[in-house]
KOLBA-748637 format. One record per residue (C-alpha): x negated, y negated, z. Coordinates in steps of 0.1 Angstrom, whole numbers, plus 5000, padded with zeros to 4 digits. Example, Ala and Ser with C-alpha at 12.3 -4.5 7.8 and 13.67 -1.06 7.14 Angstrom:
BEGIN
487750455078
486350115071
! end
This chain:
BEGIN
500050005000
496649745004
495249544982
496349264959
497849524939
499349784957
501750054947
501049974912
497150094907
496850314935
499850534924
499250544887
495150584896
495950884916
497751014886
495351004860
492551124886
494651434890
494851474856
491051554852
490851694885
493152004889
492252094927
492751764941
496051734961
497051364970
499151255007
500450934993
501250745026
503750425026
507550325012
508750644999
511150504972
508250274957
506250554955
508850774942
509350504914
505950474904
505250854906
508150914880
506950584859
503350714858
504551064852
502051294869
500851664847
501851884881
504051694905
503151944930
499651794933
501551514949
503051464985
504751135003
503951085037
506850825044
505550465063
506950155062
504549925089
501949775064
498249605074
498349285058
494749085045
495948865072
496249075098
493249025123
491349355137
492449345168
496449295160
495949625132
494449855162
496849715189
500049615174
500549835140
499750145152
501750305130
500750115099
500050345068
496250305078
496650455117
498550695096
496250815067
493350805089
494651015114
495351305085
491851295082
491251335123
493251615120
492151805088
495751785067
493351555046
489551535036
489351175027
491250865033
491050615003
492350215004
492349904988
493449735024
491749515051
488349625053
487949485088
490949705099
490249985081
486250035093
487449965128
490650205129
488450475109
485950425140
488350455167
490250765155
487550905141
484350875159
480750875146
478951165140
476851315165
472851095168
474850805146
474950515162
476850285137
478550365107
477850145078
479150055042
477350175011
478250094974
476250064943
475149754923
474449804884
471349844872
469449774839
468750154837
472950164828
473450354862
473650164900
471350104926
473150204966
472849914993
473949925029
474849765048
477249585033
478749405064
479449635089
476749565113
475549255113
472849275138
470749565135
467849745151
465050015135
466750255146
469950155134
467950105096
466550375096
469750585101
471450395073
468450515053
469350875059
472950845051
472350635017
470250915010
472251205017
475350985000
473350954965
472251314965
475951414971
477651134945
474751134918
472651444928
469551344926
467451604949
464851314964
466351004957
464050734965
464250494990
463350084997
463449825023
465149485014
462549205023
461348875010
458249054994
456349354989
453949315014
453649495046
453149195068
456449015054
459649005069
460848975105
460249175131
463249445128
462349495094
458649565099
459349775125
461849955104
458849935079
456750195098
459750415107
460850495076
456850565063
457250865094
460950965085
459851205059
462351015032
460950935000
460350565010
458350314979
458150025005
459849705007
461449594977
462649224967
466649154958
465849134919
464649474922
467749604933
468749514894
465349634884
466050004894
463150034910
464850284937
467650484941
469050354978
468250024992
468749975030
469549625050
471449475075
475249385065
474849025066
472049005047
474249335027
477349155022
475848805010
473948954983
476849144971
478848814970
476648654954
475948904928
479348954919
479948604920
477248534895
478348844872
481848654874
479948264863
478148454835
481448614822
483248324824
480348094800
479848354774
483648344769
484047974772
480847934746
482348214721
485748044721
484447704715
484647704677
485247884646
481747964643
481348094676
484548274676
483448504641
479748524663
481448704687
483648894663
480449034645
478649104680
481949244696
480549604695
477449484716
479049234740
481749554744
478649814755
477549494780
480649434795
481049804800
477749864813
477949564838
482049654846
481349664885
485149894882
482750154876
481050094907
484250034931
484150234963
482250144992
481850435015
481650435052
478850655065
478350765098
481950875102
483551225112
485451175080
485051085050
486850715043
486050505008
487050135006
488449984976
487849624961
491449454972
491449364938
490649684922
492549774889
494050124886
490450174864
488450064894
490750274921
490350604899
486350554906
486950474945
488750814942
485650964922
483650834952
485751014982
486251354956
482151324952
481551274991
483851604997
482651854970
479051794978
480051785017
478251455029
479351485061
477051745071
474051675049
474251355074
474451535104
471551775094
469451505082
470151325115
469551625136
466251715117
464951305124
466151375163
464151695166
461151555151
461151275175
461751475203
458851715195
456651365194
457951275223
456751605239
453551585224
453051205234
453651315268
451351565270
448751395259
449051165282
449251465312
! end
């Protein structure tokens, strides 16, 4: 029911998505009779792979955090989440207030065990034609080592399950290559990363996010979510000219009829729809966010997202990577120790 859009991409995305997919079954939670309509408008291959979970209560964009966990606790989001808690479901997808939806998805569903905070990851095109993974993306605004470190293993474990790549490489956002730059946390998350046994190239600028130089870049959120702002922000400016500039005359307008099969291969290869669905890692659940305004092209690839996470069972390629980093340390710590004795 979230999003700008609602009933009206989720619904027929679901559909299509089921068309390609035969074993996915979809728990379409919210107004029965809208979905019902849109169900028989979009008209779904098997209609069994479809079932309404009937809820009216709605988290609205305006809705602050607290109010959605205290006051709507039976709001489609308490509602689809708590599928998930309890194993009728294997992910929860939505378009819906992100705020609301990290912070019921906590709640009901806890972290994994040696997690400390969950975190958002999502992937930025690239000029290879493929997308580079950054998180945070602005759930954790204030971060420690420790707390980097983990993200690095579960962006990681998230690109070998969604892209399967068997070592996927691994940098540091900074504001240069060099060891020595960068504040403290992220110097000290410098050196832990070099021991974590990940296949970590160093620190790596915000171009080279674009550059592909690496598979999974790890930050804070706000440092996260600004660059993601302003990278879509400046996709949107660039858009926006090259339109304005091809429609300004007669002789632009047949340039950009004889260069429409190239500026079509550009816009598709930049199309960030292909890249909606930011995942929350960390989680004893699998839960993908949607762009709020995601078109039902950009929903069906959130869906890809959650279908990827599930098949290639993320959750515990997290908790093993996570247990492997704790036993390590505790082995060091043992061996520290006795040293010292």
């Amino acid at each position: 029911m979230g999003g700008d859009n609602g009933i009206s991409v989720t619904v027929p995305a679901a559909v299509r998505f089921a068309h390609r997919i035969a074993d996915v079954h979809f728990l379409l939670v919210g107004d029965e009779t809208k979905i019902k309509k849109s169900l028989n408008h979009s008209k779904p291959r098997d209609p069994n792979q479809f079932e309404i979970i009937p809820c009216n209560e709605v988290i609205t964009g305006e809705d602050a955090v607290e109010s959605a966990l205290r006051h709507k606790k039976g709001s489609t989001m308490h509602v689809a989440i708590k599928l998930v808690s309890e194993q009728k479901a294997d992910a929860c997808i939505s378009a819906g207030n992100t705020g609301a939806l990290m912070a019921i998805s906590r709640l009901i569903l806890k972290t994994l065990d040696g997690i400390k905070r969950p975190a958002i990851a999502s992937a930025i095109p690239n000029i290879s034609g493929g997308g580079t993974y950054v998180l945070d993306l602005g759930a954790n605004v204030d971060c420690t080592p420790q707390h980097l470190q983990q993200f690095a293993i579960m962006g990681t474990a998230l690109v070998q399950a969604i892209e399967e790549i068997d070592n996927p490489t691994l940098g540091l956002l900074n504001i240069g290559h060099e060891t020595h730059k960068g504040n403290d946390v992220v110097r000290k998350t410098y050196s832990l990363l070099q021991e974590s046994g990940l296949n970590f190239i160093g620190n790596v600028e915000g171009d080279d996010i674009f550059k592909s130089k690496c598979n999974v870049v790890v930050c804070d959120g706000f440092v996260g979510n600004v660059m993601l702002k302003t990278s879509e922000g400046l996709a949107k400016m660039i858009s926006q000219k090259l339109k304005k500039r091809f429609l300004h005359s007669f002789f632009t307008k047949l340039i950009a009829f004889i260069a429409k099969p190239v500026l079509s291969k550009f816009k598709e290869e930049v199309d960030n729809r292909r890249y909606n669905g930011a995942v929350f890692l960390g989680l004893k659940g699998v839960v993908v966010k949607s762009h709020g305004s995601a078109d039902s092209l950009a929903f069906k690839h959130a869906i890809y997202k959650a279908y990827s996470a599930i098949k290639f069972d993320i959750l515990n390629k997290i908790s093993v990577k996570v247990g492997e980093l704790q036993s390590t340390e505790v082995s060091e710590q043992i061996s520290n120790n006795t040293e010292h004795a």
